[in-house]
N, C-alpha and C positions, 0 to 999 in steps of 0.2 A: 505533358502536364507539368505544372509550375505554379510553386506556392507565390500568391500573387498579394493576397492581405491577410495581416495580421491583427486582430481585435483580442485587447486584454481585458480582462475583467475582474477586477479584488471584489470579493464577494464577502460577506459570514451569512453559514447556514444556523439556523434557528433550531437546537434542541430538545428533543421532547423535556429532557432533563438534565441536569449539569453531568459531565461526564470527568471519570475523577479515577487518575493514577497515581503513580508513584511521585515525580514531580512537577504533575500539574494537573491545577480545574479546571475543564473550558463549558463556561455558559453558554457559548457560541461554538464554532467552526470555521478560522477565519482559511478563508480558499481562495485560490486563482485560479481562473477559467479561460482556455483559450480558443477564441474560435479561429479558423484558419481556411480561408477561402482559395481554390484553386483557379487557374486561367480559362478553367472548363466550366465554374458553376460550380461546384463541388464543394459542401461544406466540414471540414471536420473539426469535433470537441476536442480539448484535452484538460487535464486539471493538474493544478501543483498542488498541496499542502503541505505546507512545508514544519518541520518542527527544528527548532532551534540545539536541543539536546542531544538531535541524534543526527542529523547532518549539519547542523550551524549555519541555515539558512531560517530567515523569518517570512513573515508575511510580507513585509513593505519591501527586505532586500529582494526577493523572489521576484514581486512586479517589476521594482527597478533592474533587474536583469536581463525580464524578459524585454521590456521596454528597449532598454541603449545598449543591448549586447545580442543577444539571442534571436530576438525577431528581425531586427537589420539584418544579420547572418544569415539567415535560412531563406530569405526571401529568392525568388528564382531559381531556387533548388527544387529537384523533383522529388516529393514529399514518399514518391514509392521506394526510391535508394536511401534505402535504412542504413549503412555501413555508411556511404558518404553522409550520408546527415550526418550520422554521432563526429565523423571523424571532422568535420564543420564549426558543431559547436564544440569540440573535445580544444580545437586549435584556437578556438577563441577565446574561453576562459576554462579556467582548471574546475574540477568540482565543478561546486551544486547541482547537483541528480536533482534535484527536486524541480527545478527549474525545465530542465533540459527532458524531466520525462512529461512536463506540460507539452511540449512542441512533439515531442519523439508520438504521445497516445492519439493527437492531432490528425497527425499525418496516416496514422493505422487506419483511424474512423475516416476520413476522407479515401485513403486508395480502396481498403474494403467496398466504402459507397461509390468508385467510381467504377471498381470490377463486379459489383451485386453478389460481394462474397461477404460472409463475417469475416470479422479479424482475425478470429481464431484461425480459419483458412490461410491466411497468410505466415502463420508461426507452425507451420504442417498439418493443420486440419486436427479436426475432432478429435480425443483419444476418450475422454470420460465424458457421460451420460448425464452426470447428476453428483452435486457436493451435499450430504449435510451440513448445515449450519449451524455454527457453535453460538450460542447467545454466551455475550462477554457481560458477567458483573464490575461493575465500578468499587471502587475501595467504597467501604462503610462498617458499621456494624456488625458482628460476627451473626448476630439473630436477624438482622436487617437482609445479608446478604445470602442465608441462608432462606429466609423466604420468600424472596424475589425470585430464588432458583426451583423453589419448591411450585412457586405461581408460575412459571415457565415450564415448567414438565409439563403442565395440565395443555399448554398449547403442543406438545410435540417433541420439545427437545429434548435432548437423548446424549447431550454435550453443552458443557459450558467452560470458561474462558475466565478463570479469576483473576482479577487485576489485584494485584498486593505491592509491596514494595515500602513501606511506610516505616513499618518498626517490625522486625524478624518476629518476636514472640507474639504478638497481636496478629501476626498473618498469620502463624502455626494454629491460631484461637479460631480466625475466621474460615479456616481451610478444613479444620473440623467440624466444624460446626454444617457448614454446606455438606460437607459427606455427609456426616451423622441422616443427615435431614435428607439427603437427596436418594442415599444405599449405595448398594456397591456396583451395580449394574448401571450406572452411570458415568461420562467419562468425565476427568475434572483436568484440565491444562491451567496452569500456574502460571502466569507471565509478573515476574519480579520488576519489570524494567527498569534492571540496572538496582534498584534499590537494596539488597542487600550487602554491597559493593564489593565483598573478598569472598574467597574458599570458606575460609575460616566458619565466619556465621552462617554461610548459606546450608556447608556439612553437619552445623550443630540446630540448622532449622529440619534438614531435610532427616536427620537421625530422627527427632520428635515425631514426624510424619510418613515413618515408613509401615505402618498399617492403613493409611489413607488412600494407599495404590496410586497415584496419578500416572494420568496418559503421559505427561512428561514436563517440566519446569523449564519455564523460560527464560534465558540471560536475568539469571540472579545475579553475576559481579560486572563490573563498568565494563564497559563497550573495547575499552583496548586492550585488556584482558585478556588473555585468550588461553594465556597460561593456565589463570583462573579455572575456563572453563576446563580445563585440560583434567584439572585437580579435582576438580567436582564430579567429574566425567568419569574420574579412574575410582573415585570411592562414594559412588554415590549407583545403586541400583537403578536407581529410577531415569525413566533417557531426559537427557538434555537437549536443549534446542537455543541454535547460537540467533538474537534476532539483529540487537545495535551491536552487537559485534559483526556483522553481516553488513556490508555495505557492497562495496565493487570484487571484482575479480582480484584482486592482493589480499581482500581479507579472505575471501573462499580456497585462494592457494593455502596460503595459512592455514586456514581449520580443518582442510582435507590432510596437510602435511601431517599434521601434528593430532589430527582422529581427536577435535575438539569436541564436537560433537556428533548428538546419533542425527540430530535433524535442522535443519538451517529454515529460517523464516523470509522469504525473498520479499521484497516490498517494493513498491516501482518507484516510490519516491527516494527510495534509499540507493537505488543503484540507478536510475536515468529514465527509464521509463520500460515499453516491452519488449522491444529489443531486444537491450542487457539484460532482462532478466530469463529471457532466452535462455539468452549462453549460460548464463550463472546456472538454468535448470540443469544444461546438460553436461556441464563440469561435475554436479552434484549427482548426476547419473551413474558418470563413469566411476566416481569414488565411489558409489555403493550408497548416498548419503539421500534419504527423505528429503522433501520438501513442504515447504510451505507457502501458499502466497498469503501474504499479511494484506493492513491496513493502516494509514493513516487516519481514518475517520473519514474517509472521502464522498461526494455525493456519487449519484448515479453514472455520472463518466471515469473519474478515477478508479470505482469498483469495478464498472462492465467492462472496462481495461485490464483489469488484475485478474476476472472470473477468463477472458479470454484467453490468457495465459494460463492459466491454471488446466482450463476444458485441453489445451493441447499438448499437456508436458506428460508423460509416463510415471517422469518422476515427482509429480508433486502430487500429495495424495491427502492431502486437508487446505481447506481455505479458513479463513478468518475476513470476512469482507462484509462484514456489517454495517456499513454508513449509513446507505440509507433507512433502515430501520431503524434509528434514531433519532431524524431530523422530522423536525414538526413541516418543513417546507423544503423542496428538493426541485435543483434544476430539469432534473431528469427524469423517466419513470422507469427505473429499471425494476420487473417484476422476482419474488420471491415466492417459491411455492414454500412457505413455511411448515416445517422446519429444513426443506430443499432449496437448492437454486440448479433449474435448469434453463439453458441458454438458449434462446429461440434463432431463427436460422435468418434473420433481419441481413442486411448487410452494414460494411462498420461492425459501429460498437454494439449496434443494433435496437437504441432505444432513441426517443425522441427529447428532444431541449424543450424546454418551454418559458419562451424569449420572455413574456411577460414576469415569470418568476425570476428567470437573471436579473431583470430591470430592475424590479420592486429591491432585491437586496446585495446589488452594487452598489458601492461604499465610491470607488473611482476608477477610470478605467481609461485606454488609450486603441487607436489603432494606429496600424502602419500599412503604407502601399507601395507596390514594387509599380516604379517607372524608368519607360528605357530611353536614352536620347535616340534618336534619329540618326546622328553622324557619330557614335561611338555606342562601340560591341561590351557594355560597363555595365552593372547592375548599378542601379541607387534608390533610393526609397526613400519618400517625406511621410511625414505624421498628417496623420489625414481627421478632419475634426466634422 
């Protein structure tokens, strides 16, 4: 089996509601979607989202990559040798994960679908049953976002996900206010991303909030920090969780050397796709360290990518994968038992595209086709229209 074409697709997913962090609105979801056809028939998704602040990839660099770098590359590689892929595209350009776990989640959903195994199977099979899921509040009003939390208990959850980062003392207002309002038998995880930027403020937010109990704050100082977290970590009760500091394999040596934090947030778009985040689980195994699978905001294949990973690692023991619960319209239909997500035994990724949704909100898109001459043993590929 051999990856035979490649079809790109820049998409944006539709909203239910503006989704709003520390620096940045998105009214939208702008995404890239790859389909990837084998010499068998064989079709598999993948998705990039790319954000600009925490790997330095966008939207439009992401297609141009997978376009005149990435998709040429991979072409007549067999999509099941995961170690030669990465080491593939690793030789042809440096960085962008974001990119690269487009193609990497591709190839999962296609070998899954060509052996009638899930993906999960493929990354050592099943370990967890079932995730709760954490419904994540958007920055806003301290009463605002206190009663969005309170109308979400009434469905089920039992965990929420505060987005803050804005201005220290106004999160300290908003982070009260959701407890106050939620009690104490609820769990509340803080992700700062990145916005409180030093030790410094983050220790004189986290002292104001040490009757609030959180499950644990996420990467309050910049992403290269690590010192930072170090500092936070040594005078701060409450556990930490490293996320844009969390990227590939040099930054998990790092935080495991130096016990940066209690729990690390793995994202596929941050380190390449399922793969790496693999290894990343079982690095954080051997140091003793939690995990996390995150999210970029992805549809129904980025996520049932990250849930697959998730169902087979020991060590990761919360998800945060709420995309599609968000979007007014979705490539995919990956189901939620709310306030659960359990994984159905599909093969792949294990849910279906729904081509007429791609179409309606693709923005621009490309394919590519692997052709071989006749009197030379050469791979080559033209853009097929």
């Amino acid at each position: 089996m051999k990856i035979k074409e490649i079809e790109i697709f820049a998409i944006r997913l539709p909203l239910h509601e503006p989704f709003v962090i520390s620096y940045a609105t998105y009214d939208d979801m702008p995404s890239i979607i790859v389909k990837l056809t084998t010499d068998t028939g064989v079709v598999g998704y993948g998705e990039a989202v790319a954000d600009d602040h925490v790997t330095g990839e966008s939207w439009e660099g992401t297609f141009a990559v997978l376009r005149h770098t990435l998709a040429p590359a991979v072409l007549g590689l067999n999509p099941s040798e995961f170690e030669r892929l990465h080491e593939t595209m690793d030789k042809e350009i440096y960085g962008v994960p974001t990119a690269k776990a487009a193609i990497d989640i591709a190839c999962f959903d296609a070998v899954g679908k060509s052996l009638g195994l899930p993906a999960y199977q493929l990354l050592g099979g099943r370990y967890h049953s079932e995730f709760p899921i954490t419904h994540v509040l958007s920055i806003g009003e301290p009463e605002a976002m206190a009663e969005e939390a309170a109308q979400r208990m009434k469905a089920g959850y039992t965990s929420f996900k505060m987005k803050v980062g804005t201005n220290a003392s106004e999160d300290v207002k908003r982070i009260q206010a959701v407890r106050e309002r939620v009690g104490e038998e609820v769990a509340i995880r803080v992700d700062v991303n990145q916005g409180w930027v030093n030790s410094s403020t983050t220790l004189q937010a986290m002292k104001k909030l040490e009757t609030c109990h959180l499950d644990w704050l996420e990467q309050p100082v910049k992403a290269d920090d690590i010192d930072g977290l170090v500092e936070v970590k040594s005078k701060s009760a409450t556990p930490l969780m490293a996320d844009e500091g969390l990227r590939g394999v040099r930054e998990m040596r790092e935080i495991i050397a130096k016990r940066a934090a209690d729990k690390v947030n793995i994202k596929l778009m941050k380190c390449g796709g399922m793969y790496p985040a693999m290894k990343l689980a079982h690095m954080a195994e051997m140091a003793g360290i939690d995990c996390q699978v995150g999210s970029m905001v992805e549809s129904s294949i980025g996520s049932a990518a990250g849930f697959h990973v998730a169902f087979s690692q020991k060590a990761i023991t919360s998800v945060e994968l709420t995309g599609p619960l968000k979007f007014s319209q979705d490539v995919g239909n990956l189901h939620y038992d709310v306030p659960y997500i359990r994984l159905n035994e599909k093969p792949g990724l294990g849910i279906d595209i729904d081509e007429s949704v791609l179409a309606e909100i693709t923005v621009f898109s490309e394919k590519w086709c692997l052709y071989e001459h006749s009197n030379a043993k050469r791979r080559n590929y033209i853009a097929c229209r």
